[in-house]
N, C-alpha and C positions, 0 to 999 in steps of 0.2 A: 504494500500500500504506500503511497506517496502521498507525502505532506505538501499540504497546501493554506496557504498562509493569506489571508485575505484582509486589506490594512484600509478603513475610513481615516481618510486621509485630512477630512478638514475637523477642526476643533473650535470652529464660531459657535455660540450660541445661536438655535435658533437654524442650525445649518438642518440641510437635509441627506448629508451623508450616513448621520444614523439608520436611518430606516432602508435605503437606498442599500446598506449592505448589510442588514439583518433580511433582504428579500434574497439577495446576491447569495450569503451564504447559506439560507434554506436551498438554494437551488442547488449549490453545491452537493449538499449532505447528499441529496438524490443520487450525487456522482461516488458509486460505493468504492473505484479506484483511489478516491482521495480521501487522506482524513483531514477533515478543514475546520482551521481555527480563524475566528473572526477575530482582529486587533484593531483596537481605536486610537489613535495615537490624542484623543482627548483623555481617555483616563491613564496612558504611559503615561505623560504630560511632559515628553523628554523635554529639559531647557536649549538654548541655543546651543549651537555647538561646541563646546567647553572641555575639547581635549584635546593637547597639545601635540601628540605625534599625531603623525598621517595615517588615517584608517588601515591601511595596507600591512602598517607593521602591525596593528593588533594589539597593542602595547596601551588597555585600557585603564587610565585612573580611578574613573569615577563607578561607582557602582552603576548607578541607571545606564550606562553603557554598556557595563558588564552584562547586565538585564535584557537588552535591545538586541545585543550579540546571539545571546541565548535565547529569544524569541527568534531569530531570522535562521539561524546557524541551518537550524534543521530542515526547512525550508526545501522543497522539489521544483517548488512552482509560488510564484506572487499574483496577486489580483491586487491592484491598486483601484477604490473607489474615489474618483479624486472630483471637485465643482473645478470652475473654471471662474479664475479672477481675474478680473481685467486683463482678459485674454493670456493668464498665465495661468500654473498649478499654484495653489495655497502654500505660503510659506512654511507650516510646520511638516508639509510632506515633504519638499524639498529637504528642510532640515532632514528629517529622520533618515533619507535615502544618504544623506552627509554624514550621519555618525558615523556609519558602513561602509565595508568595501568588498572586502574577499568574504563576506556573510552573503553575497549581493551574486558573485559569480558563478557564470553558467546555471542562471538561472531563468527558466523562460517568465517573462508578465504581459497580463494580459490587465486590461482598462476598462472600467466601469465608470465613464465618465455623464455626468450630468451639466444642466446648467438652462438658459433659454431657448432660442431657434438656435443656435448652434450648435446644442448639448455637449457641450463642455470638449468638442474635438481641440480645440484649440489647445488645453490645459492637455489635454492627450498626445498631441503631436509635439507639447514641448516635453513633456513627460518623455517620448524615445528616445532627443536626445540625450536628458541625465542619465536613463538608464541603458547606455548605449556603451556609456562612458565607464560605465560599473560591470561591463561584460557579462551583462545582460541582454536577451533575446526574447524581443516584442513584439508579439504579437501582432499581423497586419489586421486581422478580426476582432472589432471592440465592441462593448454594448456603448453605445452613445444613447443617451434619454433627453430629447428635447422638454422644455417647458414642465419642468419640476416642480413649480407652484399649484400644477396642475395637477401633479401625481402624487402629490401627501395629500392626504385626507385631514379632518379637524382632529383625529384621535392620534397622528404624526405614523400613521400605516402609510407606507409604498403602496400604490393602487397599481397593480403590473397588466400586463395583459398577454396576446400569444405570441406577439409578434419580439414581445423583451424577453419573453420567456424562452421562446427559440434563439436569440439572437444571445441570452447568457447561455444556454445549453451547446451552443454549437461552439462557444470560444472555450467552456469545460472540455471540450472532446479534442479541440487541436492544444490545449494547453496540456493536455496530457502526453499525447503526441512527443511533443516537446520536452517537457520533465524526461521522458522514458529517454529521449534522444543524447540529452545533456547531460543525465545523471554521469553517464560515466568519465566526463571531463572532469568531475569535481571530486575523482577519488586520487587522483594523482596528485 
């Protein structure tokens, strides 16, 4: 079974990545090849970046580091659920992806991107290049969800339907793919 590691990326108040990847990961759990852990980086609540060697050595100070390492380390495959801000990804997912480095490697992600009529592709396509950078392989299949004020309900439920349901089902199947492809790069 391969782990798979699925991160709500934004921490506003008020955001709608909560619910957006509590639908994400029920979809998952269906997927019985993976065992899938949902993370919120609002309750890690890693701080700025505040370690002085360069991820690569590994060479971590800070505990919550330590922690972050140990959350990602085991990792087959990433789902980043990310909004899009002013046409960027949210800063505390950029951080979190910067604690990291060789936690990060040969590993495939795939994007659960939201946001208005553009649903969040923007925050997506800059998302490939940070994680291009971390030798990481991205997914070209994303769930994009336009008009997200539309798709919480007043009780803060994801309202899905076939076409999001197919469209996270079909990037679980090549995200697996994937994992299977990569894993053996990361035993060397």
């Amino acid at each position: 079974m391969l782990n798979l590691k699925i991160i709500i990326g934004s921490t506003r108040p008020g955001r709608k990545g909560a619910p957006v990847g509590e639908w994400f990961f029920n979809i998952a759990k269906q997927h019985t090849e993976f065992d899938s852990e949902l993370l919120d980086l609002a309750k890690i609540n890693l701080p700025f970046l505040d370690e002085a060697a360069h991820p690569r050595f590994k060479k971590y100070e800070h505990q919550h580091t330590k922690d972050w390492s140990a959350m990602i380390d085991p990792a087959d495959a990433i789902v980043l659920v990310t909004p899009e801000y002013n046409y960027a990804l949210p800063a505390p997912l950029k951080n979190a992806l910067d604690f990291l480095y060789l936690e990060w490697n040969y590993k495939p992600v795939g994007f659960v991107s939201y946001g208005g009529i553009a649903a969040g592709t923007r925050s997506a396509q800059m998302l490939k290049l940070v994680v291009n950078s971390l030798n990481m392989v991205a997914l070209s299949d994303n769930v994009n969800i336009p008009f997200i004020a539309k798709k919480v309900d007043e009780q803060g439920k994801f309202i899905t339907d076939d076409i999001l349901d197919k469209s996270a089902n079909n990037m679980l199947k090549e995200l697996y793919k994937w994992a299977v492809a990569l894993k053996p790069m990361r035993v060397s």
